[in-house]
C-alpha positions as CSV (number, residue, x, y, z in Angstrom):
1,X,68.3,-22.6,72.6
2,X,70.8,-23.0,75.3
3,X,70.9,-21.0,78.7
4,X,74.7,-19.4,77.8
5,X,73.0,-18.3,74.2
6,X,70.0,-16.6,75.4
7,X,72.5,-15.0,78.3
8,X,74.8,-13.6,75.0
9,X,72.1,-12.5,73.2
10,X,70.6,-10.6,76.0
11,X,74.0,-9.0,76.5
12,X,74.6,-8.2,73.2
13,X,70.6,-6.7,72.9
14,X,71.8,-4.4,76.1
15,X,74.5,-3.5,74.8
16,X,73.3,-2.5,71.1
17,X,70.7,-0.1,73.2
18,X,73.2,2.0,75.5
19,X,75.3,2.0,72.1
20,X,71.9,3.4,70.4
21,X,71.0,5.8,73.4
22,X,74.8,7.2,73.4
23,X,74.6,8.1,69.3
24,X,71.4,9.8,70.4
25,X,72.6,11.9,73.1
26,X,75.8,12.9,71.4
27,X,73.8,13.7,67.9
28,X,71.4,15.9,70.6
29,X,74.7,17.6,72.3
30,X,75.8,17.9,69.0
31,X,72.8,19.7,67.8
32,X,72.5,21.9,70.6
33,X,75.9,23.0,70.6
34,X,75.4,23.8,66.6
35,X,72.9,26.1,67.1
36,X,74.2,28.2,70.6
37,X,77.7,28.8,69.1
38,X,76.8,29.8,65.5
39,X,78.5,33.1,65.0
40,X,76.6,36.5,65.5
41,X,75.8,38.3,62.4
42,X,77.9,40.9,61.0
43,X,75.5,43.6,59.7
44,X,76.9,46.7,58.2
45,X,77.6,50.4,60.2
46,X,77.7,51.7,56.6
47,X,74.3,51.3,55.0
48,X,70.9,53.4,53.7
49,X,67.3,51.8,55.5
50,X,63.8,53.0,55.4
51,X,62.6,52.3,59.1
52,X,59.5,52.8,60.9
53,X,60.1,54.2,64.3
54,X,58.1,52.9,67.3
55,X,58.7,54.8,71.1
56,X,56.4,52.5,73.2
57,X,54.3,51.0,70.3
58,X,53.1,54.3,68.8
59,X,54.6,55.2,65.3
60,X,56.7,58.2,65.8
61,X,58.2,58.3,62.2
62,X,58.7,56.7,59.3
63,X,62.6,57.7,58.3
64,X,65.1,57.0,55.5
65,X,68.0,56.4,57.1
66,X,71.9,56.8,55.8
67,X,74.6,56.1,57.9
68,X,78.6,56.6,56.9
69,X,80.2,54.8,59.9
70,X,83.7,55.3,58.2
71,X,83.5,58.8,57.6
72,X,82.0,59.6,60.9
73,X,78.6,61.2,59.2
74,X,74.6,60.2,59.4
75,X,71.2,61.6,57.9
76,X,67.9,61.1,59.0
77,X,64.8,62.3,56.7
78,X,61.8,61.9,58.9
79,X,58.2,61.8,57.2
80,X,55.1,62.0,59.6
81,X,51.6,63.8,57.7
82,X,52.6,66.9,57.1
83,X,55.9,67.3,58.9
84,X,59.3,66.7,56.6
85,X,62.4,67.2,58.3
86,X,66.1,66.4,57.3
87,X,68.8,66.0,60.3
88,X,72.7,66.3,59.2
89,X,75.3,65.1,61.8
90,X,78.6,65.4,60.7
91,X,80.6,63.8,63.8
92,X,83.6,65.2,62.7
93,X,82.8,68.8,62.5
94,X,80.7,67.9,66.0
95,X,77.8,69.6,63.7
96,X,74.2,68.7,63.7
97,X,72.2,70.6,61.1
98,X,68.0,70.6,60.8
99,X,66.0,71.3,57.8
100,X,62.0,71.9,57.9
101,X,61.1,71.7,54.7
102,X,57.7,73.6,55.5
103,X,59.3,76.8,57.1
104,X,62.9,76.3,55.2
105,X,64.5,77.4,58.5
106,X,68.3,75.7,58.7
107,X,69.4,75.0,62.9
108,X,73.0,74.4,63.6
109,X,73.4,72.9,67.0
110,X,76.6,71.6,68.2
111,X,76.9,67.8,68.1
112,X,78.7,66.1,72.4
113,X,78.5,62.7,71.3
114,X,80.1,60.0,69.2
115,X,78.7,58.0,66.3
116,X,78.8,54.7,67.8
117,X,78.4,51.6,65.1
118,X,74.6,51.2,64.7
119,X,75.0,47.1,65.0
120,X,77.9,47.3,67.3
121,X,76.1,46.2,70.1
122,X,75.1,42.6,68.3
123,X,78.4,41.5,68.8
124,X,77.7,40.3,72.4
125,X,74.1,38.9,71.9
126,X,73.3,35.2,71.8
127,X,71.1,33.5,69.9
128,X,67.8,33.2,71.4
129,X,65.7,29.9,71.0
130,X,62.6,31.2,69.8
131,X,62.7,32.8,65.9
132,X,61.3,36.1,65.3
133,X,59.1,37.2,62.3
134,X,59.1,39.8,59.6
135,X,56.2,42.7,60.1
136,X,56.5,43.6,56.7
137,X,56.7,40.1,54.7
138,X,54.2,38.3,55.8
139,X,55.5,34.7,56.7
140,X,58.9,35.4,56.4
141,X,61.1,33.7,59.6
142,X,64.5,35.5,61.3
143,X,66.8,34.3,63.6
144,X,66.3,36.2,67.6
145,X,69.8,37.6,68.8
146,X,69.3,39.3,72.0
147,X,71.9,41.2,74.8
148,X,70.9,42.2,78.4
149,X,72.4,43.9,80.9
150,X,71.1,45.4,84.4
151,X,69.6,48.1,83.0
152,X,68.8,47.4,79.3
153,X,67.6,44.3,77.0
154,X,68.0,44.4,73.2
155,X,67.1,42.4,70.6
156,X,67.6,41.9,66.4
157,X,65.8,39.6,64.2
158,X,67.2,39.1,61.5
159,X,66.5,37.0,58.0
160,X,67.2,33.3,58.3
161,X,68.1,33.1,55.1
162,X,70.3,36.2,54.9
163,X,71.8,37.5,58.0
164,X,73.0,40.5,56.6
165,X,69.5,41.9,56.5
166,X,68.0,43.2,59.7
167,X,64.1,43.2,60.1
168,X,63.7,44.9,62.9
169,X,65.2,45.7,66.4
170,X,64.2,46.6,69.8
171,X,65.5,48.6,72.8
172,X,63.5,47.9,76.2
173,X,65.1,49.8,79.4
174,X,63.1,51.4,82.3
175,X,62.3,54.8,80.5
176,X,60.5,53.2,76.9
177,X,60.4,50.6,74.4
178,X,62.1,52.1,71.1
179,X,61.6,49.6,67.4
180,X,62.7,49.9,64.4
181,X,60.7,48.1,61.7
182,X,63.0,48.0,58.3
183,X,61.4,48.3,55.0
184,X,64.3,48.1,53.1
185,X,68.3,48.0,53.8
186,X,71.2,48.3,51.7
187,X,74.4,47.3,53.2
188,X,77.8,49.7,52.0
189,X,78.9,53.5,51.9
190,X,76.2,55.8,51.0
191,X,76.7,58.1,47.9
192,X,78.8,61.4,49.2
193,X,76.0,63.9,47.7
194,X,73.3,61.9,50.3
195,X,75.3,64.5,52.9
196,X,74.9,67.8,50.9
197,X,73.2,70.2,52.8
198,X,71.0,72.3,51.1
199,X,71.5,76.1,50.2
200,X,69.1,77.4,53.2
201,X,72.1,76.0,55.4
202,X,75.4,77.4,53.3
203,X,74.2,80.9,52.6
């Protein structure tokens, strides 16, 4: 073999391996880039959810949730032993209403805030690298979207394989932690008779 071959194929073997090592980093830039820019999940403000609720790792409640983002309206049902209470807030009306089912006592307090969209925040978190996990189904994998800012960090996991479908979140600031573990979500406008009050609080 003469001198001026083995020169060409040496060339073309150097060659062949920058061409390699290019395809490699631009499949790897590729890759990278496919998972940092995929679009943040678009969860529901209108929806019914069975949550546990966690203030710094203690279970505080376990409550059914319903939520009417469009018609400016939320209930919270809140089970703990022996302790049933039903919270009305009707936004609109800037009227919060309590029921304890145990003394059937109705308060009316006035409502000073907004209903902000329960997910609303999402839409400026970033896909974190790690995955988060289910508490509920064992095994089951979700997909880490977090948000920070100087005083707060937040966080939602939700399913890989349906991002519709929150499994939990978390709310860490200087004061606590708060978490909500879901159970069970169901995306879309609650039924109007979920916001009936009950007699003890139109008489």
């Amino acid at each position: 073999v003469s001198t001026q071959s083995t020169g060409v194929f040496k060339e073309f073997t150097k060659q062949k391996i920058y061409r390699d090592m290019r395809i490699l980093i631009l499949v790897a830039i590729i890759s990278i880039t496919l998972v940092f820019s995929q679009p943040v999940p678009v969860l529901s403000d209108n929806f019914a959810a069975l949550v546990d609720a966690l203030i710094d790792d203690r279970v505080v409640n376990r409550v059914h949730v319903w939520e009417d983002y469009d018609d400016q309206k939320t209930r919270f049902d809140f089970d703990r032993e022996a302790v049933h209470v039903h919270r009305y807030n009707f936004y609109k009306l800037l009227k919060s209403y309590e029921v304890d089912e145990r003394t059937q006592n109705c308060t009316v307090t006035p409502l000073t805030t907004t209903l902000k969209p329960f997910f609303g925040w999402a839409v400026n978190a970033t896909l974190d690298k790690n995955v988060c996990y289910s508490n509920v189904e064992r095994g089951r994998i979700g997909k880490l979207w977090t948000d920070s800012t100087a005083t707060e960090t937040r966080e939602l996991c939700v399913d890989e394989t349906d991002e519709t479908k929150p499994l939990w979140t978390e709310r860490i600031n200087s004061r606590d932690t708060n978490y909500l573990l879901f159970h069970a979500f169901i995306p879309g406008v609650p039924k109007p008779e979920v916001f009936d009050l009950p007699p003890v609080c139109t008489k």
